[in-house]
N, C-alpha and C positions, 0 to 999 in steps of 0.2 A: 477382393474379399478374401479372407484368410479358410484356407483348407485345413488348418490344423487346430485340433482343441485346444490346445493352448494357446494359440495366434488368436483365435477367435476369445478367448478369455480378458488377453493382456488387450486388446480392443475394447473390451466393454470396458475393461478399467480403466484406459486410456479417456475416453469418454468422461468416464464419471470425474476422474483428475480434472479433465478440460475445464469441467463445467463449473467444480468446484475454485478453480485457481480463475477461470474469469472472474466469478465473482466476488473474488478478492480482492482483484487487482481494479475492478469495477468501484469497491468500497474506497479502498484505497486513496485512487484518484479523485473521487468525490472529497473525500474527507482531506487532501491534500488542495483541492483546487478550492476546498470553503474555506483551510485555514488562509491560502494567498489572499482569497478574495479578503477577507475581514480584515489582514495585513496594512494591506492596502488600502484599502477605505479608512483606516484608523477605527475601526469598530471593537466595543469594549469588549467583545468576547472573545476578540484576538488569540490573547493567551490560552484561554479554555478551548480550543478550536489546534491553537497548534499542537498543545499537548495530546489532544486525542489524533491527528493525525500523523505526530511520530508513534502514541502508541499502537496506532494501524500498521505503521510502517515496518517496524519493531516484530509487533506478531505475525507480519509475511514473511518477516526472515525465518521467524519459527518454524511458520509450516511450510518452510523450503520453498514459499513463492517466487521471493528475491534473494539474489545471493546480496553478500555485508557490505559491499563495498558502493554497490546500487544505493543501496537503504545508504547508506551511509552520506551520500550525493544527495540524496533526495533532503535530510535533517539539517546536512550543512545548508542548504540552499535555505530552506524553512528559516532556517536560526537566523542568517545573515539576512534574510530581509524585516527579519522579526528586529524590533528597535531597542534596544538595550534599555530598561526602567533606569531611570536617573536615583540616583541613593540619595 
């Protein structure tokens, strides 16, 4: 345990970051692992499911959850199993 007031401060913010960035990264994966699912199944909400799990993906980068390059792995994979609509 930290002896010094400041060590014991960056602690508790340490904490609160933790809790805060699991639960993002929690969101995340959920909204990543429904858009595969529905991918895969050929379910119509496909689309509306991928889009909001790149724009999870997108807002982790924001708040510094994931660095661009991660997030950026994560969309190419989404995209490429996502089926390209026939014109």
């Amino acid at each position: 345990m930290a002896n010094i007031r400041s060590a014991q401060k960056q602690n508790r913010k340490m904490i609160r970051h933790r809790a805060r960035n699991r639960a993002a990264m929690a969101e995340l994966r959920t909204a990543v692992k429904a858009a595969r699912v529905a991918v895969d199944g050929k379910d119509a909400k496909a689309k509306d499911l991928v889009k909001k799990a790149v724009s999870t993906i997108d807002s982790a980068v924001t708040k510094g959850i994931l660095k661009r390059n991660t997030a950026s792995r994560y969309v190419s994979r989404l995209a490429s199993r996502t089926p390209v609509a026939a014109a």
